[in-house]
Phi, psi and omega in degrees: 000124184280177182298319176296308164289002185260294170293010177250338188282309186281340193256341183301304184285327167306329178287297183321307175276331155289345160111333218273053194317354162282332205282321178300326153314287196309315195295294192306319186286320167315349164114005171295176196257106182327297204291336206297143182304103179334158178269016174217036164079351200260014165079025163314122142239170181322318193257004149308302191280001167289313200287336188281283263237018161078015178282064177329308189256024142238022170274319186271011142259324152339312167311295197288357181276340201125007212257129177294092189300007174236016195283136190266137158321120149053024177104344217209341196217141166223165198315279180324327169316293178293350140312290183326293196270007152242011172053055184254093174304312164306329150264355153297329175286323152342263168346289195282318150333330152327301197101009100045116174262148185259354164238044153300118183261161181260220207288152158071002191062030175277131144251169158335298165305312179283338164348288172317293198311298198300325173243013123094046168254110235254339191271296206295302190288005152301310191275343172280351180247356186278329200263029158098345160338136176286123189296341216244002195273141165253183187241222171258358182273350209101192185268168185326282201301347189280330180288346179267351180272303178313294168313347182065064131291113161271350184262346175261012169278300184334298173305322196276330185278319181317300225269348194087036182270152187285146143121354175327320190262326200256000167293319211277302207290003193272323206265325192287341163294341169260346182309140188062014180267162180261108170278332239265281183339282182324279166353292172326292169300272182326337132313319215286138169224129181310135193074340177292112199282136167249139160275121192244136134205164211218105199263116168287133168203184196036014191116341198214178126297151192244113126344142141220113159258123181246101166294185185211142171274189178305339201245019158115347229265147155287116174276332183196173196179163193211195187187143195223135155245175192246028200270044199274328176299306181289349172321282181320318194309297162334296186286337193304306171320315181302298174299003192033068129275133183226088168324141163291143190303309168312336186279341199265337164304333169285325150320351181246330174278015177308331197222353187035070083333133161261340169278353194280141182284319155352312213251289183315322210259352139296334152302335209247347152293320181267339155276332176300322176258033173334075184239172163330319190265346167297317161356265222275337176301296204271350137326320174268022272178286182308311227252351191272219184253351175308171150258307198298307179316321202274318182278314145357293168299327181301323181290324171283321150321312184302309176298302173305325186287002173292325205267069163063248196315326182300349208238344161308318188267339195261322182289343177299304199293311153350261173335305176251040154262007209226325198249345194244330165330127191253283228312163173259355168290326183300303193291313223271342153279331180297288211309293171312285208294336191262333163275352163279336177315279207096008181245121190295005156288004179274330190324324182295309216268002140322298200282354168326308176302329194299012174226041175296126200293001183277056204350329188287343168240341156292343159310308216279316176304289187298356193260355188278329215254018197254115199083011176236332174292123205256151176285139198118337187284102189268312193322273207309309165334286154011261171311307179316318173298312208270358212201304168324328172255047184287155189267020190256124177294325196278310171339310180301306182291314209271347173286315149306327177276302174342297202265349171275306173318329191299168177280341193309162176194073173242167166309320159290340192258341202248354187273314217261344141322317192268333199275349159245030166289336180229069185282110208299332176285117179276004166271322160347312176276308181307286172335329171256339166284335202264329186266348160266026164293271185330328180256024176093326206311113175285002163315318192302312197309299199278019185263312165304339180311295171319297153338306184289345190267299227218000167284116196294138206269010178254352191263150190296329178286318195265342178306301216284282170330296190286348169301305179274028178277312187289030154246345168287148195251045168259111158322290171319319189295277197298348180296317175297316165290323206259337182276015173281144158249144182323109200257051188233157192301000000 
């Protein structure tokens, strides 16, 4: 390398580790090389230290310079990989727009997807099977489902299953092998170095908790670590389904109280197994469930009624046992499943004992009321308005959002409801906001426009607030007004 490209190479990585997509512009139109190797030999490249280092728009401009997405890093490594297992989605979607191979494999035989799987990145490996990954390739983990059943991803079990992946039955036993392990412990032991302080901490995400084990030096500092998620119960549930396995109601009910969560999947994806199979006898399971001494066990039944119940007879039988778990329930998980189940019924005879709850000091079950009463208040119901108007201005933001879907979906259209729509127009939650737009959208209101504007300008156009938004343009009834809207583009990255 001669000096001057040797000094353009250096200066192209110095813009690069720093971040800086003008200077990387000026350096490249100066004549740096895209592809070209760091200068202190180990062969590095721009755009590998790009893809590690999360820069979507300076990986794609390397790309349009000229830069190989397959060009190996030092020898060993490539740009997709490392994008992967650092779970920088957006630049993996680069990368393959790019032309990016996607089951290209590097050192050690990692492809991408095993990356993703091995650190249980639930975005990337989507975005990597949306870009043509073999759902079925295996790796040095095995195949994608057995490695993703190990890692306890239920949302990259999930993706893979969406895709047809090969490995279900040796997938099922690798999750019943972890069901019930001490992952911490496990972590631990595969860590442990004698004299050495190990660190446990434990983050919800993904549907579960994710383990994190750390070591530590003398001075407190982590030198090394690893990391486990625990969704392996719901996994199984999952391939059990996959397999026409039909677990007895009672074991998937113990799985979901394995962690007692109602958001955890563990708990969903057992409810949603015993509503598919919605027979007599889940029924009457989760009837005596409502009726015991458990408290978590009682919301449980609820969460399964609630599901059953739409299915004609069921919601008949269901709403007496309902109703009264809604009046005699102290826990706040027990009301905050009644409350939900009794707004899945769907029959506006639940209302009184809904609105029982609506100043309940417990955000989780005034959540749970507005999100029951959104589509259920019959016109006329001023009691049910109300509450909805009274809980748009709750100081709980999700409470705020289900109140706002409330009160735009309702039949009502008074000067309180058209008040308390606007008083969340500028709702620091923006699906709150995209929502009270879409209901004075809905009533005509010309309040609603620039508040859609907005929304439509700086709201991520894959989010639910610009879905929400770009939805309610077609209820206004100025033709220019909407001719306008659906043509803002978004000024968000």
């Amino acid at each position: 390398m001669d000096d001057e490209v040797e000094a353009g190479a250096a200066g192209l990585f110095a813009t690069v580790y720093g971040g800086d997509e003008d200077a990387v512009v000026r350096a490249l139109r100066a004549g740096a090389p895209a592809d070209g190797p760091d200068a202190d030999g180990e062969g590095r490249t721009a755009l590998y230290v790009a893809s590690v280092s999360d820069e979507p728009g300076i990986v794609r401009l390397l790309l349009a310079a000229g830069a190989d997405p397959d060009r190996l890093s030092g020898g060993t490594d490539l740009p997709l990989c490392g994008a992967a297992c650092g779970g920088h989605t957006e630049v993996v979607r680069a990368l393959l727009a790019a032309g990016a191979r996607v089951d290209l494999r590097e050192e050690f035989g990692f492809t991408a997807m095993a990356w993703a799987l091995q650190r249980g990145r639930v975005e990337v490996v989507r975005a990597l099977l949306d870009g043509g990954a073999d759902p079925s390739l295996a790796g040095p983990g095995g195949l994608p489902l057995v490695a993703a059943a190990r890692r306890g991803s239920t949302g990259c079990v999930r993706a893979l299953l969406e895709h047809g992946a090969r490995g279900r039955a040796e997938a099922l036993r690798e999750a019943l092998a972890w069901c019930g392990v001490d992952v911490a412990a496990v972590l631990q032991e595969g860590l442990e170095q004698p004299g050495r302080e190990a660190v446990t901490q434990r983050f919800a995400e993904d549907g579960g908790v994710t383990v994190v084990v750390e070591l530590l030096d003398d001075e407190g500092r982590p030198t090394a670590g690893n990391d486990l998620q625990t969704g392996h119960a719901a996994i199984a549930t999952l391939l059990e389904a996959e397999l026409g396995i039909a677990l007895p109601a009672a074991d998937l009910a113990g799985r979901a109280l394995r962690r007692g969560d109602p958001d955890d999947d563990d708990w969903t994806e057992a409810v949603a197994v015993l509503q598919r199979r919605g027979d007599e006898e889940t029924f009457r399971s989760a009837a005596a469930w409502c009726a015991g001494d458990e408290a978590l066990r009682r919301a449980f039944g609820a969460d399964v009624l609630g599901q059953l119940g739409p299915r004609g007879a069921y919601a008949a039988r269901s709403l007496p046992l309902l109703s009264a778990l809604a009046r005699t329930a102290r826990d706040a998980a027990g009301l905050r499943s009644a409350v939900v189940a009794l707004g899945h019924l769907g029959d506006p005879a639940a209302l009184p004992e809904i609105l029982l709850h609506a100043g309940h000091r417990d955000p989780r079950v005034r959540r749970a009321v507005a999100l029951a009463l959104t589509g259920l208040v019959p016109a006329g119901h001023e009691e049910g308005v109300a509450a909805l108007v009274a809980l748009a201005g709750d100081p709980d933001g999700d409470v705020r959002n289900w109140a706002a879907a409330g009160l735009a979906s309702a039949p009502a259209d008074t000067a309180g409801v058209r008040q308390a729509l606007v008083a969340l127009l500028d709702d620091p939650v923006a699906d709150a906001a995209a929502e009270a737009a879409r209901g004075l959208a809905v009533r005509h209101d010309p309040r609603a426009v620039d508040a859609l504007a907005r929304i439509l300008a700086v709201e991520a156009p894959d989010g639910y607030a610009y879905e929400t938004a770009r939805d309610a343009v077609r209820h206004l009834p100025d033709a220019r007004v909407r001719a306008r809207l659906e043509r803002t583009l978004p000024r968000c990255r």
